[in-house]
C-alpha distance (Angstrom), angle and dihedral (degrees) to the residues before:
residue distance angle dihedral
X1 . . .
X2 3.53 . .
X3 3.73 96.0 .
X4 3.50 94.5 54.6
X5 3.68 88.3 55.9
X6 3.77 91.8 51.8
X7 3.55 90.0 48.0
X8 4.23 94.7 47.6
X9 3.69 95.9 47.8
X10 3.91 92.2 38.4
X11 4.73 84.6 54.9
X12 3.47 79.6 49.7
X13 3.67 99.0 54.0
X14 3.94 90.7 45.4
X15 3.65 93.9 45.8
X16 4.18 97.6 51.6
X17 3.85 88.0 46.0
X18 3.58 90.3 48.6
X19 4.06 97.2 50.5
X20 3.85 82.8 40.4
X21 3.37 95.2 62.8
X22 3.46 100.5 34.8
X23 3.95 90.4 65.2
X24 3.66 96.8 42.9
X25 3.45 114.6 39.5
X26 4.47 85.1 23.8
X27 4.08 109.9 -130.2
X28 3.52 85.6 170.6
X29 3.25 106.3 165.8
X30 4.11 105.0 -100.5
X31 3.73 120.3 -141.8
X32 3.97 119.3 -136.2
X33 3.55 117.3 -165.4
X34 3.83 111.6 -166.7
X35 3.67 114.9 -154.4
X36 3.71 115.3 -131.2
X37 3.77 125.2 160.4
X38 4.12 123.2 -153.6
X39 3.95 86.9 -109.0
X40 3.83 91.2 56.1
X41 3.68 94.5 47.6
X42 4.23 83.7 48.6
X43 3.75 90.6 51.3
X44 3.99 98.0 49.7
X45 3.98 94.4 44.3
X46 3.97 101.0 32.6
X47 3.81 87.1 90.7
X48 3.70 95.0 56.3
X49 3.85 92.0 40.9
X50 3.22 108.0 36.1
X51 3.87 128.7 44.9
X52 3.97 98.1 -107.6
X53 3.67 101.9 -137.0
X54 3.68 91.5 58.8
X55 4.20 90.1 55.4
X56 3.41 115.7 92.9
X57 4.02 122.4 171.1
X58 3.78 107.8 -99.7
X59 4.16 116.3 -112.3
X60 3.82 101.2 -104.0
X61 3.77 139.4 167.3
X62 3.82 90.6 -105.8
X63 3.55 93.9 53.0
X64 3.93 100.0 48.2
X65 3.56 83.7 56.9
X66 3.35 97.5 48.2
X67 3.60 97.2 52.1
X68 4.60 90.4 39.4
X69 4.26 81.7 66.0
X70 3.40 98.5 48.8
X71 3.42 129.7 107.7
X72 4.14 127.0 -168.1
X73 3.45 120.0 -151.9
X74 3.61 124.7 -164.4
X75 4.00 108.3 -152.1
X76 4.24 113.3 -160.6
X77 3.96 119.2 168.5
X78 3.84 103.4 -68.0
X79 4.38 103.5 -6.3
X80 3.78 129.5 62.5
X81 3.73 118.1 -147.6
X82 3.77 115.3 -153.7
X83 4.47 130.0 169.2
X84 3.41 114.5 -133.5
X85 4.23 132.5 157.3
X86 3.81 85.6 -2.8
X87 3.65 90.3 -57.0
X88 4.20 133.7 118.3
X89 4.03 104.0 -135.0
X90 3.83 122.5 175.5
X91 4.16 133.4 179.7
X92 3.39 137.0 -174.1
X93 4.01 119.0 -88.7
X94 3.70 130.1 -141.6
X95 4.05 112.2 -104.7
X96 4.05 97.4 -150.2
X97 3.97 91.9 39.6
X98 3.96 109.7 25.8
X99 3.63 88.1 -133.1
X100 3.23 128.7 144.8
X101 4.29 113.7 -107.8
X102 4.00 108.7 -122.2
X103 3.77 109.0 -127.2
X104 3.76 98.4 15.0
X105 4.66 85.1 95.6
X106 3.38 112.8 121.9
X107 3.72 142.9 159.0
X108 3.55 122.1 -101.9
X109 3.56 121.1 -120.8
X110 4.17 108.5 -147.3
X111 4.21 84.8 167.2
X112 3.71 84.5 83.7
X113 3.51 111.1 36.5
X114 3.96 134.3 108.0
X115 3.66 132.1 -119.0
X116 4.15 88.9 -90.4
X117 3.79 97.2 48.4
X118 3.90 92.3 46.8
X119 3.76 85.7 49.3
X120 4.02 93.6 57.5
X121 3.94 83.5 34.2
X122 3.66 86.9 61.5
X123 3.74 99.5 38.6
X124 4.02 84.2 52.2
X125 3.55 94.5 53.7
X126 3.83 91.4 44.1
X127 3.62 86.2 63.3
X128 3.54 100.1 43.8
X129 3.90 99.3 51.5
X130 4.16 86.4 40.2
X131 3.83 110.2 129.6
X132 3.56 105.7 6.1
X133 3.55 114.1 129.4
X134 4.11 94.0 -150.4
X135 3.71 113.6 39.4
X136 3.65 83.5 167.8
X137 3.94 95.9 -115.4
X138 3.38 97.3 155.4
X139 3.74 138.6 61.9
X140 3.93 85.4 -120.9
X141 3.99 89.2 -131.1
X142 3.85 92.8 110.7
């Protein structure tokens, strides 16, 4: 009998020290909410659910205008090659920072270029238009 006296008044103890503390020094109990939206959730567990080189992003507003404010640039040694309205600029870059020189743009001009500069022309446009899924080809009529 005496043991479950000891153990009674010692509950008691821990109980009155623990609603003691928690209004004075307050370890209320503090609620996180994590934010998580159904296309996060997708993203993490589409690799384990789905056979990964069948995925491919969906085509959504955010995304068109994500890729419509892009820009690519092309860095070579000195010269950076970029697209823009349909036309292939370049400009000079800094050596020491890799930076691209403000007022040396300009257009390039493939009227008057031989067989070896249209080549590397060509090569540099490859690799700006690579992996964009509308180069704008088309009229978009069809």
């Amino acid at each position: 009998m005496e043991y479950i006296a000891g153990s009674l008044t010692t509950f008691i103890g821990i109980a009155i020290v623990y609603f003691a503390l928690y209004r004075s020094v307050g370890l209320q109990s503090k609620r996180v909410k994590l934010r998580t939206s159904q296309s996060y959730t997708h993203k993490m567990f589409a690799p384990i659910l789905l056979n990964i080189k069948d995925y491919s992003p969906r085509d959504c507003q955010s995304l068109k205008h994500y890729e419509s404010n892009k820009i690519k640039i092309l860095f070579t040694q000195d010269v950076a090659y970029w697209i823009k309205d349909n036309a292939v600029f370049c400009a000079e870059v800094d050596p020491v920072t890799g930076l691209i020189l403000e007022g040396s743009e300009k257009e390039v001009d493939m009227m008057g270029m031989d067989k070896v500069q249209l080549d590397e022309m060509m090569f540099i446009v490859e690799q700006l238009t690579e992996g964009q899924s509308n180069d704008s080809w088309r009229s978009g009529d069809s």
